[in-house]
N, C-alpha and C positions, 0 to 999 in steps of 0.2 A: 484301712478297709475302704473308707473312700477313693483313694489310690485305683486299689482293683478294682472295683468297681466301676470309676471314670476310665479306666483301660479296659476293660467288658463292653462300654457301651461306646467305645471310640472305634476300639477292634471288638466286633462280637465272636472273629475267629479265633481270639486267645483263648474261650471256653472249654474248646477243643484240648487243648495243654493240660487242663486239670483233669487228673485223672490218665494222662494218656500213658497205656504201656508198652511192655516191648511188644507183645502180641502186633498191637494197636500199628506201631512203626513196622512191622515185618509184613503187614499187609497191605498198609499204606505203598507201603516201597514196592511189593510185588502187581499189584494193583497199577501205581505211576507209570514203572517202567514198561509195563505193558499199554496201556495208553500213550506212552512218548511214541513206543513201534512204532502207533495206531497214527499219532499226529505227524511223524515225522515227514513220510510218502504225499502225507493228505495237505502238511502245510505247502511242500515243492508245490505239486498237482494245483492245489487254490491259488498259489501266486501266478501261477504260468494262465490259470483260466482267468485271472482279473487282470492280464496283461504287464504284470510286472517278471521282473528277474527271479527267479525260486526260490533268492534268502530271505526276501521280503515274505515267506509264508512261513521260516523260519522266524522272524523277527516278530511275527505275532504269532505264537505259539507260545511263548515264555511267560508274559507279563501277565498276562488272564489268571493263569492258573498261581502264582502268588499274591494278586490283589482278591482273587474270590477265596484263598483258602482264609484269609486274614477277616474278610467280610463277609463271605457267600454263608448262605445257612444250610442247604442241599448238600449235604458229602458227594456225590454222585455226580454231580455239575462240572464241567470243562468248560472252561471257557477259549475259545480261541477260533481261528480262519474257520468257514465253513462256505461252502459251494454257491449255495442264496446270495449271501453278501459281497462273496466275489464275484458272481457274474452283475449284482448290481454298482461294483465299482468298476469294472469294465470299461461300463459308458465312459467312464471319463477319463481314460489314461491311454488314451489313441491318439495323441498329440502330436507324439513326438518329441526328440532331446530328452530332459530329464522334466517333462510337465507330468510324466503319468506316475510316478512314485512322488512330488507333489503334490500332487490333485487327492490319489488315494490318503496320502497323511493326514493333509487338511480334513478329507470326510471322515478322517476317524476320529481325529478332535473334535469334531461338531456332532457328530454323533454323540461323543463321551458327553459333550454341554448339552443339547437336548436331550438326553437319556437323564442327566442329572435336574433339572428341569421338571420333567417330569416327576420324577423323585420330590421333589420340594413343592411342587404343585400338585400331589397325587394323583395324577395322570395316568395311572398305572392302568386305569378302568378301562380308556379307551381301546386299549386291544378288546376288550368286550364287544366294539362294533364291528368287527370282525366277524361274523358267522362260520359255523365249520364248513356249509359249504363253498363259502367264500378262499378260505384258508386254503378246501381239496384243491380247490380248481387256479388256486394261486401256485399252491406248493407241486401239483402237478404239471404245470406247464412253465414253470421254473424246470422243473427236471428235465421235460422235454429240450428247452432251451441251452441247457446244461449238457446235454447228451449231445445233441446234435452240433453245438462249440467245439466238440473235442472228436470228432467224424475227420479233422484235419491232421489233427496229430496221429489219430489213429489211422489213416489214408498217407501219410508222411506227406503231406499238401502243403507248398512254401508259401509265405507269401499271404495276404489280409483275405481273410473268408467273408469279409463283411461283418455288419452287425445285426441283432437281432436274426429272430429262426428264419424268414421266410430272405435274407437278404445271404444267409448262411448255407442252407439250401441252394440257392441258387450257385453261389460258388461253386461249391463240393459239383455240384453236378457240370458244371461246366469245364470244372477241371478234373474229370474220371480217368482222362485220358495221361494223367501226370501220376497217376498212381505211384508210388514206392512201395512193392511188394514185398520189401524184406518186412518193413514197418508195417504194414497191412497184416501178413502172417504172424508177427510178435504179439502186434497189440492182440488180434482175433484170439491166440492162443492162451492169451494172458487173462483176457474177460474170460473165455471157458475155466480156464483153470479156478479162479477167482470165484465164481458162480459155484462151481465143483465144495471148493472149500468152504465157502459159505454155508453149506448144508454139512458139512463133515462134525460141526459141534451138537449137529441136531440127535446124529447118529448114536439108537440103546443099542450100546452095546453091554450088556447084561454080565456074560462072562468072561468080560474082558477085567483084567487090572488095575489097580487107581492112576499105575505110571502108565496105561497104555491109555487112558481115559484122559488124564491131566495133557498128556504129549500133545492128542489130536485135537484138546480145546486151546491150548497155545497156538500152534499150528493155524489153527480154522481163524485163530483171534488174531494172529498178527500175519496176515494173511499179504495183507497190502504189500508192507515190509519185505517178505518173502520174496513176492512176486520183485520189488524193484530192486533186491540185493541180485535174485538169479539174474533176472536181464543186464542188470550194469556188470555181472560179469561177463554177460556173452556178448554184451556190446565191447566189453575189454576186450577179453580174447578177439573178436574178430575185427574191431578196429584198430588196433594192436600191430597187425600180421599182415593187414590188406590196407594198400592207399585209397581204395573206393571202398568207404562204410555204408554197408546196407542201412545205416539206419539214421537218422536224427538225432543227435544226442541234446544233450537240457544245454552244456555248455559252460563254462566258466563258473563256478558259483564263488560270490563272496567269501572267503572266510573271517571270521574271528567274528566278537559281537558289536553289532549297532553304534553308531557310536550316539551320548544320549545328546540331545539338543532340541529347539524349538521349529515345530515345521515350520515350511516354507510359507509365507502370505504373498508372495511373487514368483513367475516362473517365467520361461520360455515357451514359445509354442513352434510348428513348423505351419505355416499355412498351404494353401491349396497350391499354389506356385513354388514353395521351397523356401522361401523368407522366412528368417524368423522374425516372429511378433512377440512382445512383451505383453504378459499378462498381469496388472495389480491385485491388490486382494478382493476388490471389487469385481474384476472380471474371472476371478476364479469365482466367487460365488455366485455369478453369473450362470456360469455354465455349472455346479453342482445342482442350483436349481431345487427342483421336489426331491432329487437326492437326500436331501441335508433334513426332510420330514419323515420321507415316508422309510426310508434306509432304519434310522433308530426306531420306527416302530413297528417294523417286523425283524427286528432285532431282539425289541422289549418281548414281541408276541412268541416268539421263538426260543427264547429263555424261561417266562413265567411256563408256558406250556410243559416246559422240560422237566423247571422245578417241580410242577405238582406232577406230572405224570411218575417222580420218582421219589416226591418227598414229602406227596400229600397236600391236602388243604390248608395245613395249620400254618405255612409260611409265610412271611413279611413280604410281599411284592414293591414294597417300595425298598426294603432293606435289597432285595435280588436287585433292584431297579439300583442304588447306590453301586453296588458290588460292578453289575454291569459297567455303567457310565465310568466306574475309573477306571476301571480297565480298559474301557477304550482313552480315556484323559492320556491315564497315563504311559497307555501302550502308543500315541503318538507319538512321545518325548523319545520313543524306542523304536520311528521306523514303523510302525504297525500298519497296518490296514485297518477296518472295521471287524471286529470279532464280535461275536453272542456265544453261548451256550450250544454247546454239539450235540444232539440225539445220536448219534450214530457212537461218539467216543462218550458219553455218558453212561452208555447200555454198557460198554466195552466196562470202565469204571465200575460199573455195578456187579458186574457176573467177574470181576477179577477180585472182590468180595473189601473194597475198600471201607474201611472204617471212618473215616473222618477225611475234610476237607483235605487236610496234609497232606494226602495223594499227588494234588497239584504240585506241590513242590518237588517233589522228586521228576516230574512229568516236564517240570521246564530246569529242571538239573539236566535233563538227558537233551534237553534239547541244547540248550548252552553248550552240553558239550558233544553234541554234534558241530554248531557250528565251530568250533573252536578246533577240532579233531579231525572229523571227517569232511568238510564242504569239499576240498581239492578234489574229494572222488566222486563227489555229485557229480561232477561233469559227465559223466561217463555213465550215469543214465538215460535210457532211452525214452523219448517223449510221448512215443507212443504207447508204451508202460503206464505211464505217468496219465496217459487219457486215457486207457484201460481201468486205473483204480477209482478215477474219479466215474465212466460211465455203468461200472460195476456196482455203486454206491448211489448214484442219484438212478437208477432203473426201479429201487423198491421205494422212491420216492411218488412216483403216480401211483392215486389211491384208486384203484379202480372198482374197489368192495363195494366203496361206500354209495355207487351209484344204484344198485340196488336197492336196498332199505328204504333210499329214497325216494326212488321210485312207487315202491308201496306206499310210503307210509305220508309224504308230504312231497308231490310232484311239483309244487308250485318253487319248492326251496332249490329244484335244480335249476333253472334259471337264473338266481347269481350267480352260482356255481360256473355255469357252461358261458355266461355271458365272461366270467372272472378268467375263463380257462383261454377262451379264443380272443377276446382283446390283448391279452400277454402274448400270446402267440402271433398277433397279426400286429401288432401297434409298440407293447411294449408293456413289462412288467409292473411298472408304475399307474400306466392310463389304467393297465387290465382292472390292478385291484383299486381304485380308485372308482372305474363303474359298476364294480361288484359290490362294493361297501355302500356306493350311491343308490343301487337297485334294490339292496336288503332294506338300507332306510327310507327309500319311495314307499316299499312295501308298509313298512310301520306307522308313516305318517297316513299312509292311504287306508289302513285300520284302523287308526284314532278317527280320519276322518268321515269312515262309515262305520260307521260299531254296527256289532249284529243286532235286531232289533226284535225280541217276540214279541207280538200282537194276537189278543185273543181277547173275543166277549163272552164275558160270564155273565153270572147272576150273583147275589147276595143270598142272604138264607131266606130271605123275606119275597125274593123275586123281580128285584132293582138290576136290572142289565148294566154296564159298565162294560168298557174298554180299558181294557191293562197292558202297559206299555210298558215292557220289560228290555231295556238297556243290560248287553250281555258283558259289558264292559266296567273296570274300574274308576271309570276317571267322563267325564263330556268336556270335551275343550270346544274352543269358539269350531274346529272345520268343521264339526260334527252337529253343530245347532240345527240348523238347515235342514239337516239330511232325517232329526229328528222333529223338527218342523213339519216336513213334506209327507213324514211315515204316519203321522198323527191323524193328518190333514187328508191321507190315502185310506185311514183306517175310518172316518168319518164317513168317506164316500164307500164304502164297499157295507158298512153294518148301521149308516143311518145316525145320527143323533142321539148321545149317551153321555155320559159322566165319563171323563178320561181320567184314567190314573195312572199317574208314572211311578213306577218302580224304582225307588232308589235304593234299593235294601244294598244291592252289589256297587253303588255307584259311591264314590269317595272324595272326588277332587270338581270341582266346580272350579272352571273358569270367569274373569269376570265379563268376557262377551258371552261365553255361554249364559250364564247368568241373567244378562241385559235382553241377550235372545228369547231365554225361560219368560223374560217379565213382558215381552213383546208377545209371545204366544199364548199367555193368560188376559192379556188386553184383546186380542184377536180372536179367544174361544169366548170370552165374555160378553163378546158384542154379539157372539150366534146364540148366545146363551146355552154353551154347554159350558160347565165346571170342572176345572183344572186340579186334581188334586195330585200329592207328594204321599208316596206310601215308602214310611220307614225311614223316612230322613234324617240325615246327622244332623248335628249343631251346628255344625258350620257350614255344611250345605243352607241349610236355613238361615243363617248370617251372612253369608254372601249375596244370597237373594235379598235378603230384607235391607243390608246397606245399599246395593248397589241400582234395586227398582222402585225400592218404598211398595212393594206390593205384596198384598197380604192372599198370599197362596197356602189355601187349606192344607193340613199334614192329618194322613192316617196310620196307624199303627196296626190296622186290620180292616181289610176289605168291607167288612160287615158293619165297622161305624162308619159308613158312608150313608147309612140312615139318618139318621141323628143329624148328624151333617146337613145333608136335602134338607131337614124339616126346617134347618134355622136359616134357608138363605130364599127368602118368598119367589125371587125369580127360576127358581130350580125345583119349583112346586110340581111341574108336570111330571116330573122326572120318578115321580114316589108312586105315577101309577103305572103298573107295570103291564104296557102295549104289549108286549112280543114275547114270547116263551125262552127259557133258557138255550141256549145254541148247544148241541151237541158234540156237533164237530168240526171244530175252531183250528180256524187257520195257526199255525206258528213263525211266519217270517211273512214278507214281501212277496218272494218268489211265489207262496200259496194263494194270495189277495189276487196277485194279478192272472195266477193259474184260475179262481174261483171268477174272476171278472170276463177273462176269455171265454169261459164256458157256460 
């Protein structure tokens, strides 16, 4: 019993086995092989968009989907190549010689060690600083980026487009005049078609049959595949018969599988003149750079998202975080690239009614034997197909809904958003979300360091005026002493000389300069002689003041024994008769002090 048990918690995807039946396996299988269609087009297409050969999108296709069916908890999960992460290994496989299927293996080992990493250091949170509209305005001009990469293939454009959108644009438009119209009219034809089909599973058809129902959600479902089986025959037939082929084809593809081995830590490069330069493994991590951080955690953020969007809350984010990280480990030992979890082939997984993890395995059964079987007739795809399924696929990746909502509902949150959206587009995917993450947490630091403040003078029952200083916040750290210093000090000047009372019923955490600050601000009301009191303080808000000032700051439990109070402290004698009638109508923030002080 021990036994299983220690093989449950080494593999938690042996679970799966108990209990499994034929049902269980006949879905699985129908489920996989439809997801392999799904990967097959999309792994070519991601290798050809991260700059490499198109076996290499086959070669990370296989290993994901055995290493998460063994560990993954989500049945629904793919893991493998996806558009994001190949246009972020891009960057670095423009060298030349064999440095750029190098450069990508190295980042997928380092990836798999940071992702595991994180895993052992519970790290998983940090995709939490993430904001959603951080993520829209990431994951949207990704797409942009994505789409407008493959304007060449789709245009049959020879020859380096540049990098990044704005240097990629430029290209394209300077070379309009190189157009290949055969490739122009395929690819156009093949995104209508694609788009067409995509809506065909949406289609009630009511009085239709379960085979005429089942037919057009296969159809609609392996869509991609479709589309790159007809074109590589019409690229056969007509390059075939004609020595001038209208079209681009993919070209040579590897066959058979990977062979397994440790990547490269040295490569070649071609420099600006044509020499080649030796690269060590120092100057390759050189040039991966923020790659080798920011790469696995929108990796991480891109897989937990998946799992719960399909598997719920109740999942292990550091178990998904193990699952990931080997799968990159140990998909580099295999040639891989950088893989996460697919939304696009997960949905696919889901609506093909897969029971259990095991899906995967059949998913990279089909792929194995693709390459094994079919690569010799990869060549014979056309490339502009191949950028038709990927810009067919990243077009329902800009979220455009979401800028509504937020327009209503919180204007200020579009601004990471739009700030996250044009630095990716104008600098690069990394700066972008890098000052979008920076500009959510200016924001957060810059509310700890102004908490909202209510300020109002009441009375007691007795007729004792007082200033109540209500802190809207959980927590005073040291930015924020000052700011409640000044509100104090502003609340003085606008209603005159009174007994202040700070509100801590909402307030939790005490800093020890906050603290030090509190005990500076009760020295400074004490010498005008007005009295500093704490209404509804914790224990330990009152232990951190009394360790860290020595100063004995009054505590009330109720406004009203602030009688009792006055009478035992002789210098706060005045204070018990009561000058000024109760205020009616009492300011509530800053903004209304200095609205009452203007007018």
């Amino acid at each position: 019993m021990k036994s299983v048990q220690f093989a449950y918690r080494l593999l938690p995807g042996l679970k799966w086995l108990k209990g499994y039946t034929g049902q269980d396996a006949v879905s699985d299988l129908i489920a996989g092989v439809t997801v392999g269609l799904t990967v097959l087009p999309q792994g070519l297409a991601y290798a050809t968009l991260a700059g490499l050969d198109p076996q290499y999108g086959l070669y990370s296709a296989f290993v994901g989907g055995i290493i998460y069916a063994l560990i993954g908890s989500c049945r629904q999960v793919t893991i493998g190549p996806t558009a994001l992460l190949a246009l972020m290994t891009s960057r670095h496989t423009g060298f030349g010689l064999e440095s750029g299927p190098a450069y990508a293996i190295l980042l997928c080992l380092i990836s798999g060690i940071v992702e595991m990493l994180m895993a052992v250091l519970r790290l998983g949170a940090l995709v939490d600083l993430i904001s959603l509209p951080v993520t829209v305005g990431f994951t949207s001009a990704t797409a942009v980026i994505i789409g407008t990469s493959q304007l060449k293939g789709l245009l049959g454009l020879r020859g380096g487009s540049g990098s990044g959108f704005v240097n990629t644009m430029k290209s394209v438009f300077l070379n309009l005049d190189k157009v290949r119209y055969g490739d122009f009219s395929l690819g156009l034809a093949a995104i209508v078609i694609l788009l067409l089909l995509r809506k065909l599973k949406d289609l009630k058809l009511s009085n239709a049959n379960k085979f005429v129902k089942s037919f057009l959600w296969i159809v609609a479902t392996g869509r991609n595949a479709l589309i790159v089986l007809i074109s590589s025959v019409i690229a056969y037939k007509t390059c075939q018969s004609s020595d001038n082929c209208p079209f681009i084809l993919t070209g040579k593809v590897k066959s058979g599988l990977p062979d397994m081995q440790l990547p490269k830590f040295e490569t070649d490069i071609l420099s600006s003149n044509g020499t080649e330069v030796h690269q060590n493994y120092a100057n390759m991590l050189g040039e991966l750079g923020p790659s080798m951080i920011i790469l696995p955690i929108i990796a991480v953020l891109g897989n937990v998202a998946i799992s719960k969007a399909f598997g719920g809350a109740g999942l292990s984010p550091t178990r998904e975080l193990v699952a990931l990280s080997l799968s990159n480990i140990c998909g580099a030992f295999f040639s891989s690239i950088p893989v996460t979890g697919s939304f696009s082939r997960s949905a696919v997984n889901h609506a093909s009614g897969v029971r259990t993890p095991i899906g995967g395995f059949y998913t990279s059964a089909l792929v194995l034997l693709a390459l094994g079987l079919l690569a010799p007739y990869f060549q014979y795809i056309p490339k502009a197909s191949l950028s038709a399924v990927i810009i067919s696929a990243v077009i329902f990746m800009i979220e455009f809904e979401v800028i509504k909502p937020l327009w209503r509902c919180s204007r200020r949150e579009l601004l990471p958003g739009a700030i996250t959206f044009i630095m990716s587009l104008a600098i690069g995917v990394e700066i972008g979300l890098l000052l979008g993450v920076g500009t959510d947490v200016a924001f957060l630091v810059y509310r700890v360091a102004r908490p909202v403040l209510g300020v109002s003078k009441l009375s007691t029952t007795h007729g004792i005026s007082y200033i109540l200083i209500r802190p809207k916040h959980s927590s005073l750290y040291f930015p924020a002493i000052e700011w409640v210093r000044s509100g104090i000090s502003k609340s003085l000047e606008t209603h005159g000389s009174a007994p202040v009372i700070l509100d801590c019923s909402n307030v939790h955490e005490f800093d020890f300069t906050a603290a030090r600050g509190m005990g500076a601000l009760n020295k400074e009301l004490s010498s005008m002689n007005v009295p500093l009191f704490l209404l509804k303080a914790s224990k330990e808000i009152i232990v951190i003041l009394k360790e860290s000032t020595n100063a004995d700051i009054h505590t009330l439990d109720n406004p009203d024994d602030l009688e009792s109070l006055l009478e035992q402290v002789p210098d706060y004698e005045p204070y018990l008769q009561v000058m000024v009638p109760l205020v009616t109508k009492l300011p509530n923030s800053y903004t209304d002090l200095e609205h009452d002080k203007r007018n």
